[in-house]
C-alpha positions as CSV (number, residue, x, y, z in Angstrom):
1,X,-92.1,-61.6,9.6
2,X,-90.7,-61.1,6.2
3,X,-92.8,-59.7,2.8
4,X,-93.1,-63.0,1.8
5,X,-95.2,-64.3,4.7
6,X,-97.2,-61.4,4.3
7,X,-98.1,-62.7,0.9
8,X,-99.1,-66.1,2.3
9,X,-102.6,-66.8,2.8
10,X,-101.6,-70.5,3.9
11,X,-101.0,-70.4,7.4
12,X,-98.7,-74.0,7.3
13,X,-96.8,-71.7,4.4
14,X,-96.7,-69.1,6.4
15,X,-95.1,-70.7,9.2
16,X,-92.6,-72.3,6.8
17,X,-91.0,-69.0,5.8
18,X,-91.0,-67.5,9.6
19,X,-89.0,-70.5,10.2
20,X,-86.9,-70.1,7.6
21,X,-86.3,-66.5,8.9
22,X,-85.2,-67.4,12.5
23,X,-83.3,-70.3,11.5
24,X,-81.3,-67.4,9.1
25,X,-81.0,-64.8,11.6
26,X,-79.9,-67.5,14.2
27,X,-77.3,-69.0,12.1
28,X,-75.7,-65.8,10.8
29,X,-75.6,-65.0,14.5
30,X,-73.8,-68.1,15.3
31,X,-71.6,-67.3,12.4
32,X,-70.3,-63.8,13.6
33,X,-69.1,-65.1,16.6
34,X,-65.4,-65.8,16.4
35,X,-62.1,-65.4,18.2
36,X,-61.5,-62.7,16.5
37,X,-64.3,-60.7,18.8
38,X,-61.8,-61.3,21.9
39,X,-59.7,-58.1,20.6
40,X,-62.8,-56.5,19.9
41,X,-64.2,-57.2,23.0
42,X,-65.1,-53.5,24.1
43,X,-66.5,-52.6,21.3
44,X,-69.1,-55.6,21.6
45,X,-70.0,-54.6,25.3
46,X,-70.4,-50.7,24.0
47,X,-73.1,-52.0,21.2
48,X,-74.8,-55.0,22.7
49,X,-76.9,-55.5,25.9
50,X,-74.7,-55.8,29.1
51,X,-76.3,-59.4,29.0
52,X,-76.0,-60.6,25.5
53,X,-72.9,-59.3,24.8
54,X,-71.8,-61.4,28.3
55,X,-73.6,-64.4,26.6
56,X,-71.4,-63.8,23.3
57,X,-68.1,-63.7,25.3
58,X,-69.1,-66.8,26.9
59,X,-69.6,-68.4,23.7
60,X,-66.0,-67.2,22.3
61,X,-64.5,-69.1,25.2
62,X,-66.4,-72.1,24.5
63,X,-65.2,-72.0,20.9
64,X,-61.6,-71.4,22.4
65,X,-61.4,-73.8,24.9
66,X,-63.3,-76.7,22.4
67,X,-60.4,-75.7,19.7
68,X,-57.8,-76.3,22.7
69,X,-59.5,-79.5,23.8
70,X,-59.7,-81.1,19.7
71,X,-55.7,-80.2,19.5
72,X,-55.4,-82.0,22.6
73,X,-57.3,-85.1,20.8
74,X,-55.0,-84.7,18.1
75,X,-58.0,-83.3,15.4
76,X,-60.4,-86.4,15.8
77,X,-63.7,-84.7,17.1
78,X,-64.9,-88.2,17.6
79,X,-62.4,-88.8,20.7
80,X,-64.8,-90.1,23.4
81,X,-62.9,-88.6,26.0
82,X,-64.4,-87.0,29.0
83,X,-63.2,-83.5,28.4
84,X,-64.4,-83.4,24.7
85,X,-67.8,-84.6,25.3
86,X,-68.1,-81.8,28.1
87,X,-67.2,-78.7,26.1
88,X,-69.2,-80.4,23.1
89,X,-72.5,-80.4,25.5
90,X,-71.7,-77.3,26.4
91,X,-70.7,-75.2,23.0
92,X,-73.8,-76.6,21.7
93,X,-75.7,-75.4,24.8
94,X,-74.6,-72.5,24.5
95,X,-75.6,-72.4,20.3
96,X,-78.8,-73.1,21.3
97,X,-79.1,-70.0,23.9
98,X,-77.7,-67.9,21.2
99,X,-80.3,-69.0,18.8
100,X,-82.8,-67.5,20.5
101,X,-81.6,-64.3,20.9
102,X,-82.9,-62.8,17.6
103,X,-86.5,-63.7,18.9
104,X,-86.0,-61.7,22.0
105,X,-83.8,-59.1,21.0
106,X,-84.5,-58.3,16.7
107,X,-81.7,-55.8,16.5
108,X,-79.3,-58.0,18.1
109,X,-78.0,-59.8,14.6
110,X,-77.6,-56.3,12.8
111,X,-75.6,-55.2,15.4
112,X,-72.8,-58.3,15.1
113,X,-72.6,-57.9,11.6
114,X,-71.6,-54.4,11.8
115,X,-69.1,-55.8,14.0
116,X,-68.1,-58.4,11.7
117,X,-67.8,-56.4,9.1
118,X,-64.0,-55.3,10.4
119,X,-63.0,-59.1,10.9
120,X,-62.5,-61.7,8.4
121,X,-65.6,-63.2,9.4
122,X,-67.6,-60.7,7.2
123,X,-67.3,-62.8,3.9
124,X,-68.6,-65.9,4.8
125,X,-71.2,-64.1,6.7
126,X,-72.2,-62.4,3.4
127,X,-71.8,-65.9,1.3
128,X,-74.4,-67.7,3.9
129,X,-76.7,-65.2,3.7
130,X,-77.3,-65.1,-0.1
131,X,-77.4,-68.5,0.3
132,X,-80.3,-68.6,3.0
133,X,-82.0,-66.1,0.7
134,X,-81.8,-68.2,-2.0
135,X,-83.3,-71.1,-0.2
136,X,-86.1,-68.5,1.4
137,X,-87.1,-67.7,-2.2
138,X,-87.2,-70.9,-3.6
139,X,-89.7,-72.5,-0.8
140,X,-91.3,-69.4,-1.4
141,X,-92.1,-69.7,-5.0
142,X,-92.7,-73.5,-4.3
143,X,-95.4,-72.5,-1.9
144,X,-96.9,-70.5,-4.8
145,X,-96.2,-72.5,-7.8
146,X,-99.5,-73.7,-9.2
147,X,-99.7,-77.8,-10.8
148,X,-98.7,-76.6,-14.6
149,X,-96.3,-74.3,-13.4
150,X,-94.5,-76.9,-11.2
151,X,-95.2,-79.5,-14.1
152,X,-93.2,-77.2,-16.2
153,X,-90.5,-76.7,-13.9
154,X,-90.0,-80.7,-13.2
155,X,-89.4,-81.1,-17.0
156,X,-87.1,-78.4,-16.0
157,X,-85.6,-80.1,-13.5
158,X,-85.0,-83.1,-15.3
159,X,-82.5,-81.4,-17.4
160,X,-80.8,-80.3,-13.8
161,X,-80.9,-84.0,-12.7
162,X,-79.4,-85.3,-15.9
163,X,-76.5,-82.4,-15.8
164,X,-76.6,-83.7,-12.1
165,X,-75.9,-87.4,-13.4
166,X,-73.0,-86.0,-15.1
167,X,-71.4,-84.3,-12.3
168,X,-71.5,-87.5,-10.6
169,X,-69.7,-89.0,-13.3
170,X,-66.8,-86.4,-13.4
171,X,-66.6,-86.4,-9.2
172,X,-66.0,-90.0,-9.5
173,X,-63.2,-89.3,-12.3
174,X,-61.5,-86.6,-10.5
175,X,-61.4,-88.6,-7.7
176,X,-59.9,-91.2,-9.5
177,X,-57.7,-88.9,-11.4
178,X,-56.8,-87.9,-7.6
179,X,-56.2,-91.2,-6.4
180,X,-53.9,-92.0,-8.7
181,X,-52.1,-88.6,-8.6
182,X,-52.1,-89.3,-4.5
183,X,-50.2,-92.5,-4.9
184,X,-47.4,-91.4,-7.2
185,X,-46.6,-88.8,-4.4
186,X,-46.8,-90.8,-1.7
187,X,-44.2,-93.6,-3.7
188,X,-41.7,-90.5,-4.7
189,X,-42.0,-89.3,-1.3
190,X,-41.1,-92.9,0.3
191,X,-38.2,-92.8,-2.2
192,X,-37.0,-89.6,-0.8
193,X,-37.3,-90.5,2.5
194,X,-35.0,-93.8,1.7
195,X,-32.5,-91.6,-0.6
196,X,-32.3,-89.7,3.3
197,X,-32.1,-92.9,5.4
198,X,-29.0,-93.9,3.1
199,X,-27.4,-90.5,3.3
200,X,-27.7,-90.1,6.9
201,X,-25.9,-93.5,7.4
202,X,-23.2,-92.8,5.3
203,X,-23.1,-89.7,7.4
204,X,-22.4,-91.5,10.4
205,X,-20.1,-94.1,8.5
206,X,-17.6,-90.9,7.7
207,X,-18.1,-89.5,11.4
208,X,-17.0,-93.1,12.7
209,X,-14.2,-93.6,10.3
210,X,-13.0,-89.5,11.0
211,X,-13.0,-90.2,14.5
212,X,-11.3,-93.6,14.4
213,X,-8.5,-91.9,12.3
214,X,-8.0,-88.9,14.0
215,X,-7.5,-90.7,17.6
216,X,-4.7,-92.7,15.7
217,X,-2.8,-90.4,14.8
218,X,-3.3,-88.4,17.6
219,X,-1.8,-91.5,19.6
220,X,0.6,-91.8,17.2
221,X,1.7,-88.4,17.7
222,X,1.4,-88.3,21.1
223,X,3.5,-92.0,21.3
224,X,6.4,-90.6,19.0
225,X,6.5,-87.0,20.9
226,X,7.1,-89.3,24.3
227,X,9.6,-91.2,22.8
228,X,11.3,-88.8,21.4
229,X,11.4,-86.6,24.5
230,X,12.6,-89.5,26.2
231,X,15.5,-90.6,24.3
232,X,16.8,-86.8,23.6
233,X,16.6,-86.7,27.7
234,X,18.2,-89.7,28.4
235,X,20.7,-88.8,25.3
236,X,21.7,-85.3,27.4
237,X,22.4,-86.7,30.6
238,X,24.2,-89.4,29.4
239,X,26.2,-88.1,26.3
240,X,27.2,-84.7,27.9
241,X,30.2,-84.7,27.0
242,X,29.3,-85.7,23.6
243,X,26.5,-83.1,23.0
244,X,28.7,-80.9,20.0
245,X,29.0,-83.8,18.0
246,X,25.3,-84.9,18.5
247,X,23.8,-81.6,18.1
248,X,23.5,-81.9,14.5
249,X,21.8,-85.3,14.6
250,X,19.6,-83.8,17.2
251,X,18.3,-81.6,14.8
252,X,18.1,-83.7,11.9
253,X,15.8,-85.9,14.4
254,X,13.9,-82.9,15.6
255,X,13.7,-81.9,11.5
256,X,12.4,-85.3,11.3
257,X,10.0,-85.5,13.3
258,X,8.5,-82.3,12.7
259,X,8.1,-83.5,9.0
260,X,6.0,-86.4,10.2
261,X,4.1,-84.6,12.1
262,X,3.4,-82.0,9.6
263,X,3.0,-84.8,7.2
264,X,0.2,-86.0,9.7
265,X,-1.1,-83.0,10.3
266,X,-1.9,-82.4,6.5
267,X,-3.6,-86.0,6.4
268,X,-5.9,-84.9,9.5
269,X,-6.9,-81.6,8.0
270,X,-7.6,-83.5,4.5
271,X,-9.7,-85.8,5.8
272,X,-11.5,-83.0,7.4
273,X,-11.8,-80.9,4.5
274,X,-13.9,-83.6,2.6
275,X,-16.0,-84.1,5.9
276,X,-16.5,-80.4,5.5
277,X,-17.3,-81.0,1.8
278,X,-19.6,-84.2,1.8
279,X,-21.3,-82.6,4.8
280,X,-22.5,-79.4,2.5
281,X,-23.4,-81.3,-0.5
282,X,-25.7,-83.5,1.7
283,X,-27.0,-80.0,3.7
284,X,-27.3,-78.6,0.1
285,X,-29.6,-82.0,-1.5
286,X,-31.4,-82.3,1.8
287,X,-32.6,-78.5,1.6
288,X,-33.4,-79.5,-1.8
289,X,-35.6,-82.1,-1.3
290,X,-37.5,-80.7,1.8
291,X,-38.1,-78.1,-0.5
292,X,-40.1,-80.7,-2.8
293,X,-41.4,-82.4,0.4
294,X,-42.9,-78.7,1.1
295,X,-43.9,-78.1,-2.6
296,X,-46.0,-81.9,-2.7
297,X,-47.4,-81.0,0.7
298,X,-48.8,-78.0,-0.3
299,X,-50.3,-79.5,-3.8
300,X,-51.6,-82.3,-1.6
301,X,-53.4,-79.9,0.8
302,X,-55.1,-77.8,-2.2
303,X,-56.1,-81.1,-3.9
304,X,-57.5,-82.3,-0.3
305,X,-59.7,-78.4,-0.4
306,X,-60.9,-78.9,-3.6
307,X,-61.7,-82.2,-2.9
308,X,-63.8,-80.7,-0.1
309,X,-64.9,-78.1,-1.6
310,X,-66.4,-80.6,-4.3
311,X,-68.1,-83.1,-1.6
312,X,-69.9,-79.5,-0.2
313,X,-71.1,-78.6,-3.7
314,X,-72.2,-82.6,-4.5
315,X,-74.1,-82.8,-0.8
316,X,-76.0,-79.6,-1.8
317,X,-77.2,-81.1,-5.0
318,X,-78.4,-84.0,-3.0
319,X,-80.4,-82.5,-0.4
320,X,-82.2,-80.1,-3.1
321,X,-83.2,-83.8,-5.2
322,X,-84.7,-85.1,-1.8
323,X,-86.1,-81.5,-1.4
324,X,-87.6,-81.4,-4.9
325,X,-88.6,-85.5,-4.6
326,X,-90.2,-85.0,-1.3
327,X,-92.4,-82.2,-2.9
328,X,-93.1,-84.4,-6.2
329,X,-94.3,-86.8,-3.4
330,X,-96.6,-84.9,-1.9
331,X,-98.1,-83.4,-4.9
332,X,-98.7,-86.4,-6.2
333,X,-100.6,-88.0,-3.0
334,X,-102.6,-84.8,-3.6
335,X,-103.6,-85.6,-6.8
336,X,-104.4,-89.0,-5.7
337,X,-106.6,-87.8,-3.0
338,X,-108.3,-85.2,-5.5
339,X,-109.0,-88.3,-8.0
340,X,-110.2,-90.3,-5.3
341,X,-113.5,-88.4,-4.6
342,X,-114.2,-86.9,-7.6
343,X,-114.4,-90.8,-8.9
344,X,-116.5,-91.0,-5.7
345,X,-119.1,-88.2,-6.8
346,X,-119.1,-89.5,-10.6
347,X,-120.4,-92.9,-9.2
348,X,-122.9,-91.3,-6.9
349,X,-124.0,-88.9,-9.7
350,X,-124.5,-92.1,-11.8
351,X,-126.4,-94.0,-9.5
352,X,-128.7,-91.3,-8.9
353,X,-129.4,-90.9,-12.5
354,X,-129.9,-94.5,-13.0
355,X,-132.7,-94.5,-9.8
356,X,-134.3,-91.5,-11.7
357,X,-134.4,-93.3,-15.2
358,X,-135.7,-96.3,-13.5
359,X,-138.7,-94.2,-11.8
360,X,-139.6,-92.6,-14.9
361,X,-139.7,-95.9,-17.6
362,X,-142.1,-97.6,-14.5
363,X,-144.2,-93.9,-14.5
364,X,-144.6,-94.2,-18.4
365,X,-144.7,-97.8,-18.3
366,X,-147.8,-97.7,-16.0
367,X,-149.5,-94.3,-17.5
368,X,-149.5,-96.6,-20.9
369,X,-151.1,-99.5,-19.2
370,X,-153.9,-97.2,-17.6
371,X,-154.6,-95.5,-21.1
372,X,-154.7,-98.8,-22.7
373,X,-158.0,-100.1,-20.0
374,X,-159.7,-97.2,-21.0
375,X,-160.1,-97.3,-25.0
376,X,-161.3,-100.8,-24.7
377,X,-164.5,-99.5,-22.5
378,X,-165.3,-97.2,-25.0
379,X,-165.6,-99.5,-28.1
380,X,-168.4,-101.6,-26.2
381,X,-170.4,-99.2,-25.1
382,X,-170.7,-98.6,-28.7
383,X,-172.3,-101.5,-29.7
384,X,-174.6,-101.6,-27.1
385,X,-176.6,-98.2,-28.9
């Protein structure tokens, strides 16, 4: 029990900050448990008990295998699928075990933050326990706030709830700001994406038309080399006896035919050089704009986290208004209650005083009336002497 339910004398207040206490060391359990304490494993069975620190390990698998299961659902939580509702009943079965450790064991939360402290888990441990000490202090000085003292802090408050009215308006103006900003990337990158659509079937249209014209000549070449082969054959064995005089038009046929060939050969490796070429200038604009793909995804995923971070902040304010509204509530219905029967005793005091007024103008009324009787006897016995 902390110093500031010592200072209670209200036991309902005093209840309200042990809560508040176990509910703090629970969570910041909860919250040192990570993955991260499955390469740490040894050092969490040296410091805990052999049965807690089971419990923990238990719990890291459970977070684990619920992580494996929500990829499996593709991030949607909501999935009704039989395997995600089981390790959902289960993680938070286990959450609940671990809550209650603090109770039995007090030592037990000291003990994982220490651990924690090597892991990346240590800051937001740190962050959501000034936070929970924030929140312990301010019931706290609510519990102990007397009526002009919370008077003065609701005019207070109003200035918060105004300044509160304004954060609304800029949230809805960066989301709109966002909005807009969301829809100009999402139109450049469907422009991008048709720019590579229209690209890649040009690509294809040069692949098609380089194949086409490549097999041609090919069996063009191939054709003429036949040919030729089998009219210099037929030539020999015929025109033997002629094959000095030919011999020069055989080579000015072979001469011929090589130029063609090389003639062909310089087309084929033309055509592929500017393959070669149009193939690295679209390698060289499609690294280019995945590059800006990359760059807008990232934007888009900070916007989206501040975004969040926003809604977190806004959903904060809210729950402290109900907080403070509920209390406002309450106070007032104790007013209420306290006017109630003091307007009860002022009408009983005034009845009372009206009974007594009543009693004493009929006492005086009839102590006149008895006086009176008297002085009348005396004035004729008077004239009698």
């Amino acid at each position: 029990m902390s110093s500031f339910t010592n200072k209670l004398s209200n036991a309902e207040g005093q209840r309200v900050m042990q809560v508040l206490d176990e509910t703090l060391q629970a969570t910041t359990m909860v919250s040192c448990i990570s993955s991260e304490l499955i390469e740490r494993e040894e050092a969490v069975r040296q410091v805990l008990e052999p049965e807690i620190a089971e419990l923990v390990m238990q719990h890291v698998d459970l977070q684990q295998q619920y992580e494996d299961e929500l990829d499996e659902c593709g991030g949607n939580a909501n999935m009704k699928s039989k395997d995600m509702v089981d390790i959902t009943l289960r993680l938070q079965d286990s959450v609940r075990t671990l809550s209650r450790l603090p109770r039995r064991s007090p030592g037990v939360v000291e003990k994982l933050l220490g651990i924690a402290d090597d892991t990346s888990m240590s800051r937001c441990v740190v962050r959501f326990e000034h936070t929970a000490e924030g929140l312990k202090r301010l019931t706290y000085q609510q519990l102990t706030t007397t009526v002009e003292e919370n008077s003065s802090r609701s005019n207070f408050l109003s200035g918060i709830d105004k300044k509160e009215q304004q954060k609304q308006k800029e949230k809805h103006k960066l989301e709109q700001t966002l909005k807009a900003s969301k829809a100009a990337r999402d139109k450049e990158y469907r422009s991008l994406r048709s720019q590579r659509d229209k690209l890649n079937s040009e690509i294809e249209m040069i692949n098609a038309e380089y194949k086409a014209t490549t097999e041609s000549v090919e069996r063009s070449t191939a054709e003429q080399t036949t040919g030729n082969r089998q009219t210099h054959e037929a030539n020999c064995g015929r025109l033997t006896a002629e094959r000095d005089k030919l011999l020069g038009q055989k080579a000015e046929l072979v001469s011929t035919n090589q130029g063609d060939e090389d003639d062909t050969r310089h087309k084929k490796q033309y055509v592929f050089n500017n393959v070669s070429q149009i193939i690295a200038e679209y390698d060289e604009v499609m690294t280019d704009r995945k590059e800006q793909l990359e760059r807008l995804q990232k934007m888009h995923e900070e916007d989206m986290k501040q975004l969040a971070h926003f809604e977190q902040i806004f959903a904060q304010l809210e729950k402290e208004k109900a907080e403070r509204e509920e209390r406002e509530r309450i106070e007032a219905e104790k007013q209420a209650a306290i006017a109630r029967e003091q307007k009860v005793i002022n009408d009983a005091a005034a009845k009372i005083q009206a009974y007594f007024r009543g009693l004493q103008t009929r006492k005086n009324l009839k102590n006149a009336k008895a006086g009176g009787k008297k002085g009348k006897k005396g004035k004729k016995g008077k004239k009698k002497k």
